[in-house]
N, C-alpha and C positions, 0 to 999 in steps of 0.2 A: 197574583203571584204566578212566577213564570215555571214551568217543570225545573229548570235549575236554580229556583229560590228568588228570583231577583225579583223586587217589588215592582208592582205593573200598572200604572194608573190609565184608565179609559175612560174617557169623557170627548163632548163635544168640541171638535175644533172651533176655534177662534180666530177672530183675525187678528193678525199676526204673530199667528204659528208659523212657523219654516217648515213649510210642506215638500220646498221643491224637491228635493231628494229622493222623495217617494214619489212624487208626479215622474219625475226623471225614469224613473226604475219601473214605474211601472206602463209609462208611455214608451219609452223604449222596446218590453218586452212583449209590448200588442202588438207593435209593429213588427215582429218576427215571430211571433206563433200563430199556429191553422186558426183563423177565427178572431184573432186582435182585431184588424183594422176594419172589419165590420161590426167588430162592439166598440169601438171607438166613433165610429159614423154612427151607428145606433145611439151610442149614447150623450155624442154632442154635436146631434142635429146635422151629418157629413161632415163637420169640421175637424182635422184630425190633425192639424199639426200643431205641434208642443204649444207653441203661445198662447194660440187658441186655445186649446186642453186647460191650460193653465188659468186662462183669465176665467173660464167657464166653473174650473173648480174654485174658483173664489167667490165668486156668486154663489157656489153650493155650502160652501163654508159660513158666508152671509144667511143662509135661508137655515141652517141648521142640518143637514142633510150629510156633512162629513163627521166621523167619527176617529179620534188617536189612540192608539196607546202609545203610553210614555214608559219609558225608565230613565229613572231621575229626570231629570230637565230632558232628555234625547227623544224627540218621537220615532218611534223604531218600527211603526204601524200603522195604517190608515183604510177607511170603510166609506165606501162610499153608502148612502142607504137612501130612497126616493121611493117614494111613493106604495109605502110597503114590504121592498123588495129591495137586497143588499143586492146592488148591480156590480160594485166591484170593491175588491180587498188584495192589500197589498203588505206584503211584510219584508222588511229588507233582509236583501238574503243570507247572513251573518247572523240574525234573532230568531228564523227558521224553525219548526220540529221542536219549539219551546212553549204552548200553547200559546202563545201572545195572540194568532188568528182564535183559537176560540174563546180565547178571553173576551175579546171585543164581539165575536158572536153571542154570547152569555149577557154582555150587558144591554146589545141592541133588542134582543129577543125581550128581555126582563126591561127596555122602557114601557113611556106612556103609549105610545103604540104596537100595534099587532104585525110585528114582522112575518111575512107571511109568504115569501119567496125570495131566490135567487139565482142569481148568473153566475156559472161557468162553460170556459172554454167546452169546443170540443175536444176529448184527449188528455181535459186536465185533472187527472187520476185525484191530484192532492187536493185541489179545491173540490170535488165532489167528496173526496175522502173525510175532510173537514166540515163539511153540511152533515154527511150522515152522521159524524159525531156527534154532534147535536141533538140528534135524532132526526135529521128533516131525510126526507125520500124524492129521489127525481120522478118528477111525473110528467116532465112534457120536454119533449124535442123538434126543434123547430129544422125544417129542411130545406133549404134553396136549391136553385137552377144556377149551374154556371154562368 
């Protein structure tokens, strides 16, 4: 259930869920914040343009590794989670500040595995904001050379 009532289902993506909207939204928006396009390259092996992005989250989708929330039939949500560790989450920006992200936090944490890390941006007040509400703690920051 979302902060304003609305019923919220989270479960594993499947194929053929209509994800591209969220890929869309939220490949676009790596691409112009501090930090996007080298978690983009981090996380589909330097490949970073949409098609790519796209066909690689279908294999993720395949292997069990993406997660939605839905309202009614609409996916309004999407988590990526690999190998312990939610590497990225995306909510479209209209379902915002309705806990729909910790919704899908709650149910990843509460599967058969131990989610036990994740990724945010540099800078990204609300997706760290959203971890500690969970209770989780930043404990490592990674630092490059130009």
């Amino acid at each position: 259930m979302t902060e304003d009532g609305l019923a919220l289902i989270v479960r594993r993506a499947i194929r053929g869920d209509d994800l591209d909207h969220l890929i869309q939204g939220a490949h676009a928006r790596a691409l112009v914040v501090r930090g996007g396009v080298a978690l983009l390259e981090q996380l589909w092996d330097g490949r970073i343009e949409y098609e790519e992005v796209r066909s690689a989250l279908a294999r993720c989708v395949s292997a069990g590794d993406v997660w939605v929330a839905l309202e009614g039939e609409q996916i309004v949500a999407g988590a990526l989670v690999r190998e312990c560790c939610v590497q990225g989450i995306w909510v479209q920006p209209g379902r915002r500040r309705r806990r729909v992200a910790t919704s899908i936090l709650q149910h990843v944490i509460n599967d058969d595995f131990a989610v036990v890390d994740a990724w945010a941006l540099p800078g990204d007040r609300a997706t760290k904001s959203l971890y500690e509400s969970v209770g989780w703690k930043a404990r490592l920051l990674t630092m490059r050379g130009g």
